[in-house]
DOFIBA-581535 format. One record per residue: residue number from 1; residue in one letter; x, y, z of N, C-alpha, C in turn. Coordinates in steps of 0.05 Angstrom, whole numbers. Example, Ala and Ser with C-alpha at 12.3 -4.5 7.8 and 13.67 -1.06 7.14 Angstrom:
// DOFIBA-581535
+-----+------+--------+--------+--------+--------+--------+--------+--------+--------+--------+
! pos ! code !   n_xx !   n_yy !   n_zz !  ca_xx !  ca_yy !  ca_zz !   c_xx !   c_yy !   c_zz !
+-----+------+--------+--------+--------+--------+--------+--------+--------+--------+--------+
!   1 !    A !    264 !   -114 !    156 !    246 !    -90 !    156 !    264 !    -66 !    156 !
!   2 !    S !    257 !    -45 !    142 !    273 !    -21 !    143 !    258 !      1 !    157 !
+-----+------+--------+--------+--------+--------+--------+--------+--------+--------+--------+
***
This chain:
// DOFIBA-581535
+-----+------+--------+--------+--------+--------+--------+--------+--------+--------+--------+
! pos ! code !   n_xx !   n_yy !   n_zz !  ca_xx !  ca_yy !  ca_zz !   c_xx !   c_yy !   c_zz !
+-----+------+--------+--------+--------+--------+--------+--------+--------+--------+--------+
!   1 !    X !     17 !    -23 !      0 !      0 !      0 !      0 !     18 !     25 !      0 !
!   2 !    X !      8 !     45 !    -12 !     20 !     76 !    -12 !     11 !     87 !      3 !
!   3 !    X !     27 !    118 !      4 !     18 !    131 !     29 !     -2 !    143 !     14 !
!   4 !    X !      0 !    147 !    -15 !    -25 !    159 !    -27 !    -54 !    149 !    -34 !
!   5 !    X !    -46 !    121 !    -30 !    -76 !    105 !    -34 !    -85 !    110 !     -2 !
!   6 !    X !    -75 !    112 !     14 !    -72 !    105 !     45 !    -89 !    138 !     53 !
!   7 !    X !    -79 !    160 !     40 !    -92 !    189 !     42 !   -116 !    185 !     25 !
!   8 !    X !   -124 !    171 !      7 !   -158 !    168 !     -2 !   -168 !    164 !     15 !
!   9 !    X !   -171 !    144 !     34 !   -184 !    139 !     62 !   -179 !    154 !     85 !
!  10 !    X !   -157 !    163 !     87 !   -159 !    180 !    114 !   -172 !    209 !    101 !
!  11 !    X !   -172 !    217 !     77 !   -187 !    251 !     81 !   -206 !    240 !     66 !
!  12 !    X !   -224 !    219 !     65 !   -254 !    218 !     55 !   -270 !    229 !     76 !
!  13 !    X !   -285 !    245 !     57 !   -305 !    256 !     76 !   -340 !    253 !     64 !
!  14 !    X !   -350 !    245 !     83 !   -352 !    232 !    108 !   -334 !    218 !    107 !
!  15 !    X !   -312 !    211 !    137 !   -304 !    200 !    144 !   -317 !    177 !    143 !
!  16 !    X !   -303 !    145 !    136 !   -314 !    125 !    148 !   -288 !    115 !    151 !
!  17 !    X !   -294 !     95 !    181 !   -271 !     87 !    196 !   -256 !     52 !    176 !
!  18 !    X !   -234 !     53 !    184 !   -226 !     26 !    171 !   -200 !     17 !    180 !
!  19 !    X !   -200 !     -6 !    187 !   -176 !    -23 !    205 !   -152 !    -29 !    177 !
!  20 !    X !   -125 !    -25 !    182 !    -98 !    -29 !    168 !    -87 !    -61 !    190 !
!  21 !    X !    -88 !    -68 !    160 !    -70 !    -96 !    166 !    -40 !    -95 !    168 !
!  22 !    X !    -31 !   -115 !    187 !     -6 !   -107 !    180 !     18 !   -136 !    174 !
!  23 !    X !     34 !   -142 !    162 !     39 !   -163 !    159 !     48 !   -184 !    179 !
!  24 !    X !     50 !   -181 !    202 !     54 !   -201 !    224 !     25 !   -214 !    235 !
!  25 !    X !      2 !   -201 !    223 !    -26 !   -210 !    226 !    -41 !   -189 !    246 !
!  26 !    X !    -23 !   -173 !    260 !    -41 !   -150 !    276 !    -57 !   -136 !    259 !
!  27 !    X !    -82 !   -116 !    270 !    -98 !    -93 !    250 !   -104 !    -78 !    276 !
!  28 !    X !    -96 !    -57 !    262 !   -104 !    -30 !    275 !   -133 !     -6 !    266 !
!  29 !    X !   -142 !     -7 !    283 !   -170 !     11 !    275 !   -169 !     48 !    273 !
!  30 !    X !   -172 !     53 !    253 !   -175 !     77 !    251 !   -213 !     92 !    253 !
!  31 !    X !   -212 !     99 !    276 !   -246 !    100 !    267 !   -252 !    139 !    272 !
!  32 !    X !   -226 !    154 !    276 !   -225 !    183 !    269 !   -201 !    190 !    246 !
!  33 !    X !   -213 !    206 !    233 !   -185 !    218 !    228 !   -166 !    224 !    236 !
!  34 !    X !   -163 !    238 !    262 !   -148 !    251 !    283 !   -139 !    229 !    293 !
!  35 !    X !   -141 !    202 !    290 !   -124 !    183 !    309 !   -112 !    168 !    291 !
!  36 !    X !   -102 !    182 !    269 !    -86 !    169 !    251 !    -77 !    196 !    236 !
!  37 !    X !    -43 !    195 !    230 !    -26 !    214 !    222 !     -3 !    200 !    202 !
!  38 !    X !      6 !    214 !    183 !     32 !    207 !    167 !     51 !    226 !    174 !
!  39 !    X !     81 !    208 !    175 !    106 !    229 !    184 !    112 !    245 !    166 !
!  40 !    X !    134 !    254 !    167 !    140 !    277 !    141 !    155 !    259 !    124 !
!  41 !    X !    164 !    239 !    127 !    175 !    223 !    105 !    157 !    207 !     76 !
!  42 !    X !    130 !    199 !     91 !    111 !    185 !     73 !    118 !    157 !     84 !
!  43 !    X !    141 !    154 !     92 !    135 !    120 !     96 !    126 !    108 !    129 !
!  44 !    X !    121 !    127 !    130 !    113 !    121 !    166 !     91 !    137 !    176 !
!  45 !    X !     77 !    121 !    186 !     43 !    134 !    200 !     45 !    131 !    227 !
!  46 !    X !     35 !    139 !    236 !     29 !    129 !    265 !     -9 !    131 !    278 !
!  47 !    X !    -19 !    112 !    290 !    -34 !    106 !    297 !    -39 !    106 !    328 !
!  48 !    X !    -59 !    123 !    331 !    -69 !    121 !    359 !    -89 !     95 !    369 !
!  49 !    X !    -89 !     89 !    390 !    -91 !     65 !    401 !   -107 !     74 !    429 !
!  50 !    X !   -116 !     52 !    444 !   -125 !     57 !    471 !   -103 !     62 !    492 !
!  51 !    X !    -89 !     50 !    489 !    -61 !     38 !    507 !    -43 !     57 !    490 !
!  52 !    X !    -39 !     71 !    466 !    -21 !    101 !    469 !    -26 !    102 !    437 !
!  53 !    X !      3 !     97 !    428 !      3 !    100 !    390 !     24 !     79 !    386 !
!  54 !    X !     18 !     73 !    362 !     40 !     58 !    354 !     48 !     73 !    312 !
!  55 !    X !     77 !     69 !    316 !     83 !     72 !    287 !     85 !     56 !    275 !
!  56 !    X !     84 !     47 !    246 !     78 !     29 !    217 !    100 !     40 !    204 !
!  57 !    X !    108 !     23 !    193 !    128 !     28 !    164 !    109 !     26 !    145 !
!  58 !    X !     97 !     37 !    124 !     81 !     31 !     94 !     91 !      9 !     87 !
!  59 !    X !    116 !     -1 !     86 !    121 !    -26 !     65 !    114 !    -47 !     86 !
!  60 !    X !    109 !    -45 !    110 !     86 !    -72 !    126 !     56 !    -69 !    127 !
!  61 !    X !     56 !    -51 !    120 !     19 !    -53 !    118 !     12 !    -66 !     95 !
!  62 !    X !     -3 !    -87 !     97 !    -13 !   -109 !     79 !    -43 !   -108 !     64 !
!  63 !    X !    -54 !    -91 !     79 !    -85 !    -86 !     63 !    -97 !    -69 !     81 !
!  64 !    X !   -126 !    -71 !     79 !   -133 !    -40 !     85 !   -163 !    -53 !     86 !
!  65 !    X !   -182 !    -56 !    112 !   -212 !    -65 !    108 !   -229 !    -46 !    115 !
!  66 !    X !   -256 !    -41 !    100 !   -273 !    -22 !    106 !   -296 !    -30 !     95 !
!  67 !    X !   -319 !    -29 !    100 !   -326 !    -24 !    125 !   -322 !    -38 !    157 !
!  68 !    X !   -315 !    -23 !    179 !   -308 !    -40 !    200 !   -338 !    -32 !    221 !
!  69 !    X !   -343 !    -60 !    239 !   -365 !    -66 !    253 !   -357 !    -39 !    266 !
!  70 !    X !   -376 !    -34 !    289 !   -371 !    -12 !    311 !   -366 !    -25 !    335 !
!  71 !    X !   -343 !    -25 !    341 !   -323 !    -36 !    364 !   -307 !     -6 !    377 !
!  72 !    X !   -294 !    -14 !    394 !   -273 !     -4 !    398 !   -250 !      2 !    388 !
!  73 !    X !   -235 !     27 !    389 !   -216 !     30 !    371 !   -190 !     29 !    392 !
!  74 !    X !   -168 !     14 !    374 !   -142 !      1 !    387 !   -140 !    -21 !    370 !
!  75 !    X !   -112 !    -36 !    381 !    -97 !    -56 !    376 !   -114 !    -82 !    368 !
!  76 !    X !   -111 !    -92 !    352 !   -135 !   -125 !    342 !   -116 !   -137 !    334 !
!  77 !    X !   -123 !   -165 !    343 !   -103 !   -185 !    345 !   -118 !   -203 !    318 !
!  78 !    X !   -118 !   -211 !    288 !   -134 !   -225 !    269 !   -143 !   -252 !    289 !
!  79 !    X !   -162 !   -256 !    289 !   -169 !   -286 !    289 !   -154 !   -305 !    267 !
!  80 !    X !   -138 !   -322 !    281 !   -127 !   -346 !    265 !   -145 !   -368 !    254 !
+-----+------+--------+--------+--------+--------+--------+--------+--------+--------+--------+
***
């Protein structure tokens, strides 16, 4: 994924929220805009969480799902 396919979803407006996969099998939920940011480089985002933020490299994010149920936003572990 790009950081520019990755900015179609974060400045759609209406916002709708959508969880980033990442290749070790974690997904992270984005369900504001404001709890998801890109660095000044383009290859690194960082993602707010319950438990704080965490940063992403772009070349590990593996896909991108939307629409996501209404849960809580944070850390998701994939069902195996």
């Amino acid at each position: 994924m790009t950081i520019q396919e990755l900015d179609i979803h974060h400045r759609q407006r209406p916002f709708e929220p959508f969880r980033l996969l990442v290749a070790d099998g974690r997904s992270y939920e984005v369900r504001h805009p404001e709890r998801m940011a890109s660095l000044r480089t383009g290859r690194m985002i960082s993602v707010a969480t319950d438990q704080g933020f965490v940063i992403l490299d772009m070349l590990l994010i593996t896909g991108l799902e939307k629409p996501i149920s209404k849960r809580r936003n944070g850390m998701k572990k994939r069902a195996s």
